[in-house]
gemmi code that builds the backbone of each chain (N, CA, C; Angstrom):
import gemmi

chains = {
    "A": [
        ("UNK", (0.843, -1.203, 0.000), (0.000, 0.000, 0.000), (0.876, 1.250, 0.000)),
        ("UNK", (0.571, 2.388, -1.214), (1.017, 3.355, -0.801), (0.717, 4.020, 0.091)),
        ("UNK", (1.427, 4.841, 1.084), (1.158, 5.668, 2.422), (1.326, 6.998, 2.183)),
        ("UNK", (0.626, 8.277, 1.715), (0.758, 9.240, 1.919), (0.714, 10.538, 2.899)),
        ("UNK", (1.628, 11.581, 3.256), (0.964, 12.342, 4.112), (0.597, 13.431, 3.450)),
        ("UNK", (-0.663, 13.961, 4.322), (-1.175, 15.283, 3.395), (-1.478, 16.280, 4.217)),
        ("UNK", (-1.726, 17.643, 4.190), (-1.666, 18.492, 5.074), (-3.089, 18.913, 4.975)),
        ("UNK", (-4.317, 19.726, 5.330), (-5.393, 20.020, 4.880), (-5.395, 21.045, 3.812)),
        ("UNK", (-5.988, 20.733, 3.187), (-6.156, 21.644, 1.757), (-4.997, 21.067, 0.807)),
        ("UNK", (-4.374, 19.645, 0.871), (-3.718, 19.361, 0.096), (-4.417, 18.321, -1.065)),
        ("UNK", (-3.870, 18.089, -2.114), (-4.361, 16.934, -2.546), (-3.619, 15.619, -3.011)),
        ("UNK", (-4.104, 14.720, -3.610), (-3.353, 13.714, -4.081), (-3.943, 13.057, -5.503)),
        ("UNK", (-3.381, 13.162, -6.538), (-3.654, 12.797, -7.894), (-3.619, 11.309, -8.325)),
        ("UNK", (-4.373, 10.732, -8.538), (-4.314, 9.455, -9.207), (-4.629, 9.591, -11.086)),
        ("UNK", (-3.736, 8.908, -11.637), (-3.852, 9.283, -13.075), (-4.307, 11.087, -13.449)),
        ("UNK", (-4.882, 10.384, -14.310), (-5.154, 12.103, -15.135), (-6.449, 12.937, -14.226)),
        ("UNK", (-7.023, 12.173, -14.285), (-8.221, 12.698, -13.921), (-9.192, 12.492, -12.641)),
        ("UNK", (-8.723, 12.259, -11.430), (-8.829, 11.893, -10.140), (-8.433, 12.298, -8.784)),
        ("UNK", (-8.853, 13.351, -8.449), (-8.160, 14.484, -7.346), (-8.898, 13.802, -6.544)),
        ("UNK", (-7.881, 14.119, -4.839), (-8.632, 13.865, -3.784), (-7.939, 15.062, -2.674)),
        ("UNK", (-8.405, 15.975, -1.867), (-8.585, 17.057, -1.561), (-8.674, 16.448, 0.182)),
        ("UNK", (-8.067, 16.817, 0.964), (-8.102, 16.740, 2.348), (-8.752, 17.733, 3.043)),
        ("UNK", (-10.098, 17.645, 3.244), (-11.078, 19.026, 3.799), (-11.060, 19.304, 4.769)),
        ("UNK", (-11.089, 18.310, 5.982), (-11.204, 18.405, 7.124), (-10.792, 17.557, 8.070)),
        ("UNK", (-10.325, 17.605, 8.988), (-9.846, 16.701, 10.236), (-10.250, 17.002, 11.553)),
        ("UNK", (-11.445, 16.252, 11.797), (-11.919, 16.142, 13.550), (-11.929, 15.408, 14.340)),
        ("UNK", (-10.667, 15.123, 15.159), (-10.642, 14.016, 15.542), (-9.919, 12.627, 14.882)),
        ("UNK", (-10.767, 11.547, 15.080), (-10.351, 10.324, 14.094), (-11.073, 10.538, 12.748)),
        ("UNK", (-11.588, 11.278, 12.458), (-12.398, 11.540, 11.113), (-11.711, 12.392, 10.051)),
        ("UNK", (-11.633, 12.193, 9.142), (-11.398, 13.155, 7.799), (-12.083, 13.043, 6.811)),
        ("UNK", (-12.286, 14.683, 6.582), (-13.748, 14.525, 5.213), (-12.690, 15.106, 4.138)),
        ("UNK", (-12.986, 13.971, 3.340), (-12.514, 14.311, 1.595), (-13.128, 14.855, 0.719)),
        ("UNK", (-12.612, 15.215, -0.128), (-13.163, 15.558, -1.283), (-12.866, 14.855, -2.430)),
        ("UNK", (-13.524, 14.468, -3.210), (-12.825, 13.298, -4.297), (-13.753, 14.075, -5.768)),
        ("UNK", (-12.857, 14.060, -6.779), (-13.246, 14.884, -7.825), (-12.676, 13.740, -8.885)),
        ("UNK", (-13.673, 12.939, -9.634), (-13.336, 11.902, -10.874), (-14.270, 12.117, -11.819)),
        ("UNK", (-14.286, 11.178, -13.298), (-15.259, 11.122, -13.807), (-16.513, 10.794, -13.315)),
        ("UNK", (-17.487, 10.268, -14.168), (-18.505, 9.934, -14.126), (-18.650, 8.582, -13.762)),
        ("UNK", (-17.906, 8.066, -14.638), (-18.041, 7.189, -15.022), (-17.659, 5.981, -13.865)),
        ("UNK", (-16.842, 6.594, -12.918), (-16.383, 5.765, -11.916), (-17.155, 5.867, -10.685)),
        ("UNK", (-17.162, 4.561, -10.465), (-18.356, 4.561, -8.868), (-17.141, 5.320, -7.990)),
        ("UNK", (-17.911, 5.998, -6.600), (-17.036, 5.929, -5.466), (-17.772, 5.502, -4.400)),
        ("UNK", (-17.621, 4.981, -3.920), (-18.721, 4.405, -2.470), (-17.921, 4.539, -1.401)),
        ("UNK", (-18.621, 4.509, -0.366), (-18.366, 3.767, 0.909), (-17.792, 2.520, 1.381)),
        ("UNK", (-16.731, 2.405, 1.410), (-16.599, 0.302, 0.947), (-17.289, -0.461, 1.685)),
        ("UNK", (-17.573, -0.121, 3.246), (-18.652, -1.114, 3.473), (-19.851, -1.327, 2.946)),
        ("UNK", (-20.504, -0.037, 2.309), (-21.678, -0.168, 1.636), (-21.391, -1.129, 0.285)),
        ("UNK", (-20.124, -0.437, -0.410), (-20.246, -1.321, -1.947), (-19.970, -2.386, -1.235)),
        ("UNK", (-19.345, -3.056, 0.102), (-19.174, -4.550, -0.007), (-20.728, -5.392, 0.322)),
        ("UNK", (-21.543, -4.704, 0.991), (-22.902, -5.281, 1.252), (-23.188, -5.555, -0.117)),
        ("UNK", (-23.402, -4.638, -0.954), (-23.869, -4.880, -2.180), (-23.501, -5.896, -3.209)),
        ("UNK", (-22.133, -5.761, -3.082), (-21.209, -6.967, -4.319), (-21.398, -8.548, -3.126)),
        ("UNK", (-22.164, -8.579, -1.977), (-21.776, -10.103, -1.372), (-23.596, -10.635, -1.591)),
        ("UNK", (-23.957, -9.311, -1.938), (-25.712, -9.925, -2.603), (-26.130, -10.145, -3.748)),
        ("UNK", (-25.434, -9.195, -4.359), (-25.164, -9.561, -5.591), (-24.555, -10.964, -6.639)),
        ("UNK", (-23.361, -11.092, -5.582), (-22.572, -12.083, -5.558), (-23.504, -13.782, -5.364)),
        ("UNK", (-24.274, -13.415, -4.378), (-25.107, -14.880, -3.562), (-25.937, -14.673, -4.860)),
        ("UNK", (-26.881, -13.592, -5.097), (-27.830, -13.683, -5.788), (-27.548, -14.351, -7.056)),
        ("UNK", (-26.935, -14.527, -7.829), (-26.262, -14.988, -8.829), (-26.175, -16.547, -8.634)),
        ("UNK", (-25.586, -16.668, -7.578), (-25.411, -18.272, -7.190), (-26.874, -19.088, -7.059)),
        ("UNK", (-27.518, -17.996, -7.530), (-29.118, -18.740, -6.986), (-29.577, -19.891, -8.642)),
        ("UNK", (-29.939, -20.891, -7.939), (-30.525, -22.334, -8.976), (-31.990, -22.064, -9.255)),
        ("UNK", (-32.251, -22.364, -10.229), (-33.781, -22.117, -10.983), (-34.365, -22.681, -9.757)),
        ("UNK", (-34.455, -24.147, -8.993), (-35.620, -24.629, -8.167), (-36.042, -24.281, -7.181)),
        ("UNK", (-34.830, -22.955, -6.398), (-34.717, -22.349, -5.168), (-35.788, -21.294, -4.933)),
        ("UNK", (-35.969, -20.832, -6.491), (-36.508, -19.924, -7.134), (-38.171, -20.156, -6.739)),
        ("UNK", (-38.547, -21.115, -7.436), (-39.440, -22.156, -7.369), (-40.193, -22.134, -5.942)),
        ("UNK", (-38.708, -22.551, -5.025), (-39.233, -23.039, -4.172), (-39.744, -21.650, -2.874)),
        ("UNK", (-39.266, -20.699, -3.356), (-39.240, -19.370, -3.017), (-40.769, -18.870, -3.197)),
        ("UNK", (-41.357, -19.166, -4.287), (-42.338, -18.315, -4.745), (-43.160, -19.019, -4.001)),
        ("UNK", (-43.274, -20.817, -4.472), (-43.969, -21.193, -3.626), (-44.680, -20.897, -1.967)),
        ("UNK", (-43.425, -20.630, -1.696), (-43.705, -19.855, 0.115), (-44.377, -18.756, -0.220)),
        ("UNK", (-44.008, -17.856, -1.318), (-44.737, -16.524, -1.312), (-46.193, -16.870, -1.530)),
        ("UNK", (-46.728, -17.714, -2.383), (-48.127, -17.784, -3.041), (-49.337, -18.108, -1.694)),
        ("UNK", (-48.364, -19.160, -0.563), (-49.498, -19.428, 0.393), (-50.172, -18.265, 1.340)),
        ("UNK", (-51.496, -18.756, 1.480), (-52.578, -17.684, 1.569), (-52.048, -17.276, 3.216)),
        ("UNK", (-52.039, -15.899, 3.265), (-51.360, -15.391, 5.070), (-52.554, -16.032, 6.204)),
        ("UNK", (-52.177, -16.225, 7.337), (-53.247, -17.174, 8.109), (-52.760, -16.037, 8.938)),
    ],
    "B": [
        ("UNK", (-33.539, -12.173, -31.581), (-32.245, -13.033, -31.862), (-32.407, -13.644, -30.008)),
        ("UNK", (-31.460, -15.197, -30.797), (-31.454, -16.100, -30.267), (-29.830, -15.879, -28.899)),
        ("UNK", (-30.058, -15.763, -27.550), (-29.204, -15.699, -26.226), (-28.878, -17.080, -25.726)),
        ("UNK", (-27.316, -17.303, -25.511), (-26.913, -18.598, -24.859), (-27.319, -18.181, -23.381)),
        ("UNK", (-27.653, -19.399, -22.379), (-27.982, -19.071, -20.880), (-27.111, -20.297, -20.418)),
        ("UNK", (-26.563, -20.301, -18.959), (-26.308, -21.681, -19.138), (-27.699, -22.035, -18.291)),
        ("UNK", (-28.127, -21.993, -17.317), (-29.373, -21.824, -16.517), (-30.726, -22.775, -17.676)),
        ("UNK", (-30.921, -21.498, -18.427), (-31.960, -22.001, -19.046), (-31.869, -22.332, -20.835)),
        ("UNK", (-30.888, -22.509, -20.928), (-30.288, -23.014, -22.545), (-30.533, -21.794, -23.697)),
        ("UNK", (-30.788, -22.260, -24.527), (-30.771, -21.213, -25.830), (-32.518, -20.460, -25.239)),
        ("UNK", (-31.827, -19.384, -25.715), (-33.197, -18.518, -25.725), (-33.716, -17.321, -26.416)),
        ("UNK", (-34.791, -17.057, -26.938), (-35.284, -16.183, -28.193), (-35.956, -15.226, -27.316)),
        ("UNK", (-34.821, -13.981, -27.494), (-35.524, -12.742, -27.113), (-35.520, -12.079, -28.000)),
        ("UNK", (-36.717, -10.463, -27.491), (-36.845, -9.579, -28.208), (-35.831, -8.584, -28.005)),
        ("UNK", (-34.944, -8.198, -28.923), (-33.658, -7.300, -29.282), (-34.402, -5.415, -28.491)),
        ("UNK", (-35.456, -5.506, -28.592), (-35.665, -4.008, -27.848), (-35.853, -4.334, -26.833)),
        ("UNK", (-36.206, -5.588, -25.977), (-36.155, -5.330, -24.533), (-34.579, -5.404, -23.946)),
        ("UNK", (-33.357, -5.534, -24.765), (-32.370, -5.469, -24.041), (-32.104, -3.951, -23.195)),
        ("UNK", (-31.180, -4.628, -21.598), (-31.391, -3.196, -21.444), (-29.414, -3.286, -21.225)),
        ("UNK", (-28.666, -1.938, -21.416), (-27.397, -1.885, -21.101), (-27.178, -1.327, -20.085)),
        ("UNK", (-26.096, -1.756, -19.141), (-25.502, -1.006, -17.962), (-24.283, -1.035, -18.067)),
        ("UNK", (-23.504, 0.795, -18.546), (-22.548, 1.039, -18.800), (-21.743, 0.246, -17.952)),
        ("UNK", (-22.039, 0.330, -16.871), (-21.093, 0.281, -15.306), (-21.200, -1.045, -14.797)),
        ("UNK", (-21.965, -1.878, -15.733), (-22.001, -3.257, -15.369), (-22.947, -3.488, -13.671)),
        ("UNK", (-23.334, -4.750, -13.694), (-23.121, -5.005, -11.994), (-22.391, -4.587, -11.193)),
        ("UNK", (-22.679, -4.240, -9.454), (-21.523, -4.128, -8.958), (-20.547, -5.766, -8.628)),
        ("UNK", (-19.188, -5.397, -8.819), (-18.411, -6.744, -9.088), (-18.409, -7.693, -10.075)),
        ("UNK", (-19.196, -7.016, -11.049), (-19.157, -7.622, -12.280), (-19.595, -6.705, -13.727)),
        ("UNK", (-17.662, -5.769, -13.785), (-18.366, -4.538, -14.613), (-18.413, -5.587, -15.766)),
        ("UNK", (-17.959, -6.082, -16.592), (-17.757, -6.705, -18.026), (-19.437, -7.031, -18.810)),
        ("UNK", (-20.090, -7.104, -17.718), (-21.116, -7.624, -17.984), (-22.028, -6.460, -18.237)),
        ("UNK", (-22.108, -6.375, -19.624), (-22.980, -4.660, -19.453), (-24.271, -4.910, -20.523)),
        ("UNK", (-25.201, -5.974, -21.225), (-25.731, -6.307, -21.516), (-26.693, -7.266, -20.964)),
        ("UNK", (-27.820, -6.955, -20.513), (-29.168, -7.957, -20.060), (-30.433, -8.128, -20.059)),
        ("UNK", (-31.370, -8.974, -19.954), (-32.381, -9.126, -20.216), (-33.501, -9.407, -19.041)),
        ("UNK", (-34.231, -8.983, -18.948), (-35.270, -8.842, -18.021), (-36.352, -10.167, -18.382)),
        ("UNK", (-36.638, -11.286, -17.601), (-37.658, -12.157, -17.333), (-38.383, -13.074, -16.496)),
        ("UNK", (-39.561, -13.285, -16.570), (-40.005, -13.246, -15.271), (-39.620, -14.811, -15.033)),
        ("UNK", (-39.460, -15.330, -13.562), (-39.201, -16.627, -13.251), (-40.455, -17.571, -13.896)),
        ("UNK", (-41.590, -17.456, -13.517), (-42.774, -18.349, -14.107), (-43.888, -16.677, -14.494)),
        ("UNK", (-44.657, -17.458, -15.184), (-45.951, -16.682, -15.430), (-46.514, -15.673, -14.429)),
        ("UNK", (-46.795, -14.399, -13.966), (-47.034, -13.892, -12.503), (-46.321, -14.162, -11.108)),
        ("UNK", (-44.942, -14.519, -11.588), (-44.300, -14.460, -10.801), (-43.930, -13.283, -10.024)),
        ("UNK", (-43.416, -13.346, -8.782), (-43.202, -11.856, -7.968), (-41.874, -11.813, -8.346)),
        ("UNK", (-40.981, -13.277, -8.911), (-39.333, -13.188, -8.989), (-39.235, -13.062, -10.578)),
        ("UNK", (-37.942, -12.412, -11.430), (-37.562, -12.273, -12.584), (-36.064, -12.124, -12.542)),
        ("UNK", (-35.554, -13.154, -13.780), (-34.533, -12.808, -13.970), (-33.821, -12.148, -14.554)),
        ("UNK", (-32.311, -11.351, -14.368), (-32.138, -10.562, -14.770), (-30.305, -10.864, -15.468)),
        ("UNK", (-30.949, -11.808, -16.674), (-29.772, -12.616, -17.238), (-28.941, -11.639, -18.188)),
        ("UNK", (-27.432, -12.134, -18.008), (-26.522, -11.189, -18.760), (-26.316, -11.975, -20.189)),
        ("UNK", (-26.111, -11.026, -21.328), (-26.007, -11.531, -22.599), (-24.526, -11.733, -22.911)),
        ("UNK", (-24.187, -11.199, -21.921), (-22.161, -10.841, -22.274), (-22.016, -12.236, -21.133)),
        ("UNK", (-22.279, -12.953, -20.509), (-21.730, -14.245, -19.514), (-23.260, -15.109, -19.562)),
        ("UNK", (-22.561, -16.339, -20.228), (-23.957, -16.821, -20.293), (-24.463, -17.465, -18.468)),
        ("UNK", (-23.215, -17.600, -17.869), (-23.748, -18.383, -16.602), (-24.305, -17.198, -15.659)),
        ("UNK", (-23.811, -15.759, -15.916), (-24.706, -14.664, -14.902), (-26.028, -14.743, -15.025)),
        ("UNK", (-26.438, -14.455, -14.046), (-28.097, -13.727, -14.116), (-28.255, -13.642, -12.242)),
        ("UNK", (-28.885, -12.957, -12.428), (-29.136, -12.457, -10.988), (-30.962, -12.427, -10.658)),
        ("UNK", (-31.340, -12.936, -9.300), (-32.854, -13.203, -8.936), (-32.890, -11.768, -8.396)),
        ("UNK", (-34.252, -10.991, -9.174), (-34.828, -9.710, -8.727), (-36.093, -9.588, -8.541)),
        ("UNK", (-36.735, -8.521, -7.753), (-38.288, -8.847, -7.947), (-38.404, -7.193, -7.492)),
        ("UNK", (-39.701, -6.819, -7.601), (-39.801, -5.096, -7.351), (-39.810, -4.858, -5.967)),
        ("UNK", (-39.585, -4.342, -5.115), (-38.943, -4.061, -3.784), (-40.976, -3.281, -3.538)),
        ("UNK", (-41.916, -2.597, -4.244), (-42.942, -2.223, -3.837), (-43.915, -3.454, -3.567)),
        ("UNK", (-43.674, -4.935, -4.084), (-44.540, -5.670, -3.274), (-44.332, -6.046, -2.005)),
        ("UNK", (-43.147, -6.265, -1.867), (-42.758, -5.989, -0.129), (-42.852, -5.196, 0.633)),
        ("UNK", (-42.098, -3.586, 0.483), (-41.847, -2.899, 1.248), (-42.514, -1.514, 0.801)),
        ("UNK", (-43.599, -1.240, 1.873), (-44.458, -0.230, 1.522), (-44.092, 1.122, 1.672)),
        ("UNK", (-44.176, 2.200, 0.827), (-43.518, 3.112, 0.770), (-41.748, 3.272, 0.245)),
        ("UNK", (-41.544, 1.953, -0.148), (-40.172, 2.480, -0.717), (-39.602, 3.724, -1.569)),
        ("UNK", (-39.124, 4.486, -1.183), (-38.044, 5.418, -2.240), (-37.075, 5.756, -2.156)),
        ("UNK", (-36.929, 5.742, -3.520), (-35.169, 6.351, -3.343), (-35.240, 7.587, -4.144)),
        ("UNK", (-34.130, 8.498, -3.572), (-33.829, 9.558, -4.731), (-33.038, 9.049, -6.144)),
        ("UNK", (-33.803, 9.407, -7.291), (-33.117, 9.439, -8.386), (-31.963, 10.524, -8.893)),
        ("UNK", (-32.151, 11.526, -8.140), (-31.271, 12.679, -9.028), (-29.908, 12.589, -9.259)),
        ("UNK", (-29.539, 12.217, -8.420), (-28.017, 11.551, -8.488), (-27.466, 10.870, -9.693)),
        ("UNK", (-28.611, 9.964, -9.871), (-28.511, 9.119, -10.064), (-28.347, 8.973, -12.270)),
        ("UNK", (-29.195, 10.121, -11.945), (-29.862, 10.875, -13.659), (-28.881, 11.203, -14.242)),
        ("UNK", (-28.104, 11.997, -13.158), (-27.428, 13.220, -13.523), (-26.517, 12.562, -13.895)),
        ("UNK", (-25.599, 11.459, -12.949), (-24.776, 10.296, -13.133), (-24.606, 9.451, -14.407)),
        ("UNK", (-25.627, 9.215, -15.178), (-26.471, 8.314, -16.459), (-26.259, 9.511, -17.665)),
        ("UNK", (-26.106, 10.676, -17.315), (-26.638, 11.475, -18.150), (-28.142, 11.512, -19.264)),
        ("UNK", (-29.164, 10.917, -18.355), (-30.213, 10.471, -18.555), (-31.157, 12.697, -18.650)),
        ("UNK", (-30.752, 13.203, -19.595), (-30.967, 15.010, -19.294), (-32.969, 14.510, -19.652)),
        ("UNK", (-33.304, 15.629, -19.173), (-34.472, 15.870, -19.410), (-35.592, 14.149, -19.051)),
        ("UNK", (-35.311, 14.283, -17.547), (-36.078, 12.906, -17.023), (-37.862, 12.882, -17.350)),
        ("UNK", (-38.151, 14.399, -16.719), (-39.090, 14.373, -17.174), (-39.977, 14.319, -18.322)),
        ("UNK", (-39.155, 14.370, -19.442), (-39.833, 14.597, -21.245), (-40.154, 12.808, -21.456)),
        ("UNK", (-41.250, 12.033, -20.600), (-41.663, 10.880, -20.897), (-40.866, 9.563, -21.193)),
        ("UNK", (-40.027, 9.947, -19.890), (-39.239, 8.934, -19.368), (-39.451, 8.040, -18.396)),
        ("UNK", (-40.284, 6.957, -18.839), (-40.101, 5.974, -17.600), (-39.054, 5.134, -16.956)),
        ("UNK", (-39.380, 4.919, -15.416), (-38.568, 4.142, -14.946), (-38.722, 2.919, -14.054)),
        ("UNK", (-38.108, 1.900, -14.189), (-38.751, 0.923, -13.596), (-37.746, 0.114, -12.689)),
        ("UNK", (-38.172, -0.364, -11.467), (-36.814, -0.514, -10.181), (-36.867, -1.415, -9.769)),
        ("UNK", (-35.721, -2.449, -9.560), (-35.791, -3.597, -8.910), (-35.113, -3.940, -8.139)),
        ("UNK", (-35.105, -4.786, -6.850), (-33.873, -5.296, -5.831), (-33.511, -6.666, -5.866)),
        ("UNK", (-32.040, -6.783, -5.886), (-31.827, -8.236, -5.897), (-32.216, -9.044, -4.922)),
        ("UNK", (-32.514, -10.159, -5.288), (-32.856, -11.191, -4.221), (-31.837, -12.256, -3.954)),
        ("UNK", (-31.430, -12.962, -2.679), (-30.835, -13.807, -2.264), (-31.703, -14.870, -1.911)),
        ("UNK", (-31.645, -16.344, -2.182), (-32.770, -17.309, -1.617), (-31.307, -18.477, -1.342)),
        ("UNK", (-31.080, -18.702, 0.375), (-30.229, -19.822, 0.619), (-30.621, -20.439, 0.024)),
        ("UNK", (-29.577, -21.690, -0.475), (-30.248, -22.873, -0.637), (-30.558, -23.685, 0.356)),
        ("UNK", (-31.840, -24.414, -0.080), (-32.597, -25.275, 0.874), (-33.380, -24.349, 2.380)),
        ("UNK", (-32.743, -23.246, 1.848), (-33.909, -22.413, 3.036), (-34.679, -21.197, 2.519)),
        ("UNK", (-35.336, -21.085, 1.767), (-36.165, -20.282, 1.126), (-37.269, -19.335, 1.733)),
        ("UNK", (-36.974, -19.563, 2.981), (-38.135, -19.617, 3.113), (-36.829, -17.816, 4.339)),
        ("UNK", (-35.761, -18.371, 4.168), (-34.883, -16.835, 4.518), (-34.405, -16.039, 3.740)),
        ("UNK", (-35.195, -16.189, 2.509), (-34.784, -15.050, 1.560), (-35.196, -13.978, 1.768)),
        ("UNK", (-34.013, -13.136, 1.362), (-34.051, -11.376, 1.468), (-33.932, -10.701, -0.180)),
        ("UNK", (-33.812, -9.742, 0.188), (-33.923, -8.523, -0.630), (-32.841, -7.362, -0.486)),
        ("UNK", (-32.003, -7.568, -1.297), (-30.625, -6.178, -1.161), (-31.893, -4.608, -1.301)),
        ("UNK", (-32.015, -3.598, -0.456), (-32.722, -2.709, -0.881), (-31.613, -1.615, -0.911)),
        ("UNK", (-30.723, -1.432, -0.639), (-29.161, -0.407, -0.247), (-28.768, -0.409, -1.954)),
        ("UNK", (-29.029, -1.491, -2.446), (-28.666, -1.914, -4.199), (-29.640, -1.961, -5.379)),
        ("UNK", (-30.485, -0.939, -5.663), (-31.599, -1.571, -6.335), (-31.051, -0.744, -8.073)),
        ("UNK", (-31.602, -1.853, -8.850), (-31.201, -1.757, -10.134), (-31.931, -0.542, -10.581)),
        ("UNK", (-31.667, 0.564, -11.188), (-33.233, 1.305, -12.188), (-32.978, 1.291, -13.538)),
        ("UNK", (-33.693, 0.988, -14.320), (-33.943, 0.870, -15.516), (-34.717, 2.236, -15.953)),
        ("UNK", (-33.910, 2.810, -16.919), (-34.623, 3.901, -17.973), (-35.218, 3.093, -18.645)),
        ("UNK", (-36.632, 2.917, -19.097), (-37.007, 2.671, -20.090), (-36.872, 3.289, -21.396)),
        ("UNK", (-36.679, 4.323, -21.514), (-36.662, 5.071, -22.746), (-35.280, 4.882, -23.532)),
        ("UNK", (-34.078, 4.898, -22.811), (-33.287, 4.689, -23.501), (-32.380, 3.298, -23.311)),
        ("UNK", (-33.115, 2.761, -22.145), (-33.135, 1.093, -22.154), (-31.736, 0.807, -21.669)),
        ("UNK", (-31.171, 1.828, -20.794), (-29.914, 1.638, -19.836), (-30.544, 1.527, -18.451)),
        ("UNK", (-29.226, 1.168, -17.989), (-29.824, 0.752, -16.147), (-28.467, 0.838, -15.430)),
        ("UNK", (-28.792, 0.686, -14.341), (-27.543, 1.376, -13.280), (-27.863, 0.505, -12.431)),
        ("UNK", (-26.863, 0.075, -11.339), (-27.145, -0.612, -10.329), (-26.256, 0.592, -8.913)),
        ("UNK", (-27.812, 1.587, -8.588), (-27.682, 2.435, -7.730), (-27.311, 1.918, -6.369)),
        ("UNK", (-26.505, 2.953, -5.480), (-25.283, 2.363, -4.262), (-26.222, 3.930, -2.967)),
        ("UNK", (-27.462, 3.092, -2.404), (-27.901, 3.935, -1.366), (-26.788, 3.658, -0.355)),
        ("UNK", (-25.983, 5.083, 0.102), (-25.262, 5.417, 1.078), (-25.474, 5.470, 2.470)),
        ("UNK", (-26.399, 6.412, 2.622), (-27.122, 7.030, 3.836), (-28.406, 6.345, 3.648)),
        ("UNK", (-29.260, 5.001, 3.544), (-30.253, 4.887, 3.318), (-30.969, 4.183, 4.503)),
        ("UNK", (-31.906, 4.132, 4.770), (-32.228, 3.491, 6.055), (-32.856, 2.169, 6.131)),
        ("UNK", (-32.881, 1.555, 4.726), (-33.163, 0.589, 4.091), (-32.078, -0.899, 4.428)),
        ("UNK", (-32.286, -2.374, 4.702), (-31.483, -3.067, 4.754), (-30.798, -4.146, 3.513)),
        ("UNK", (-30.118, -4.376, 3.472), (-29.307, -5.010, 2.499), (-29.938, -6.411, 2.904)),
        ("UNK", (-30.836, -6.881, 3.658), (-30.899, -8.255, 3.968), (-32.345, -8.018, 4.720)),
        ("UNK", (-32.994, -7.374, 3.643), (-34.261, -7.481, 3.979), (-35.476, -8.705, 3.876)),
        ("UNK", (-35.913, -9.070, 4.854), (-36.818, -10.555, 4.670), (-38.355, -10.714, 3.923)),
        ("UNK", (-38.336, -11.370, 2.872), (-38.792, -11.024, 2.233), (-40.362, -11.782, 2.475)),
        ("UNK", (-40.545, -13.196, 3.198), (-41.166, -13.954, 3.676), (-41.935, -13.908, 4.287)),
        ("UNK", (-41.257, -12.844, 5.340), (-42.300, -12.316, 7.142), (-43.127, -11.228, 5.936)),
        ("UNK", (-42.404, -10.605, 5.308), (-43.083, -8.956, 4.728), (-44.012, -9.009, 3.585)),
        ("UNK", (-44.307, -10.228, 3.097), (-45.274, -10.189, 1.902), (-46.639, -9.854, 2.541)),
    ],
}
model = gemmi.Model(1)
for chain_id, residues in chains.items():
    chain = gemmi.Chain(chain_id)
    for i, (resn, *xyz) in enumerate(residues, 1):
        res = gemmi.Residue()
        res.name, res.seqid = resn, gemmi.SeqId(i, " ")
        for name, pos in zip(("N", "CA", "C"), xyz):
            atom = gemmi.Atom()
            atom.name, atom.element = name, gemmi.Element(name[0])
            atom.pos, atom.b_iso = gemmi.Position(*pos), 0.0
            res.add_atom(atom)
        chain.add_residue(res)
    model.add_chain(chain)
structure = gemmi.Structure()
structure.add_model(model)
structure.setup_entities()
């Protein structure tokens, strides 16, 4: 891993087109600023990892599971 | 034209219901071509098979038969797509992936933090990343029908 230090109001360049801006420091917290295309996600990584491990399962899913899924859904609520 | 699946073998779709997602799945950008269909006849589940990997497809179903009042903000999301002028008779249509263990079906959830939207009009789709949402990634889908 690269390790950088940055001062506030500094930034750090990745390729051409990818600034990241050191805004603030309170504490254990620092708010960034991140300036890229469009085209590139930026998330939260715990959030994108929730997403890519449902995504991930969901995929693994077999036609009969499917099946057997709906089935539960169709019975009448008591 | 005729789609390899491995799931469900050769299959004859209609070429305008494809929809593209520049950005692919999340964890699976390559895959930027797919097709929307339903598991059986009135089914609540549909799949949402990739034309670029024949073994992808992912189980989705609309997150409003479950969970009442769902929304999300789109604007982000538009602006992101470059989807300009949403309102000039642009529909949109939204779905959340589903997880079903195997052999326990009966604990299947619903990613709602991840839900796909589909432009209809220009027949792209995004697989939107709620941040701040108060929604769960492992929502039960069983207790909530």
């Amino acid at each position: 891993m690269l390790i950088l230090t940055r001062k506030l109001g500094e930034q750090i360049a990745i390729g051409e087109d990818i600034r990241i801006t050191l805004l603030e420091i309170k504490g254990s917290q620092a708010k960034l600023g991140i300036e890229a295309p469009r085209s590139i996600g930026i998330y939260r990584h715990e959030v994108y990892d929730k997403i890519l491990t449902e995504n991930r399962m969901s995929s693994a899913i077999h036609s009969p599971d499917v099946s057997l899924a709906e089935a539960l859904l169709r019975k009448p609520r008591r | 034209m005729k789609i390899e699946t491995t799931r469900f073998g050769v299959m004859e779709i209609d070429e305008r219901k494809i929809v593209s997602m520049p950005f692919g799945m999340l964890g699976f950008p390559r895959s930027q071509r797919f097709v929307l269909f339903p598991h059986k006849e009135d089914s609540p589940f549909f799949w949402y098979q990739s034309l670029d990997d024949p073994a992808l497809a992912f189980v989705i179903t609309s997150p409003f038969l479950f969970v009442s009042g769902y929304s999300v903000d789109l604007q982000e999301t538009i602006q992101r797509m470059s989807w300009e002028d949403p309102e000039s008779g642009a529909s949109f249509e939204l779905y959340v992936v589903v997880t079903i263990p195997m052999g326990s079906p009966e604990k299947m959830t619903a990613n709602l933090i991840g839900p796909i939207l589909i432009n209809n009009k220009t027949r792209q789709a995004v697989q939107m990343v709620l941040s701040e949402s108060p929604y769960s990634h492992r929502f039960p889908l069983f207790e909530n029908q």
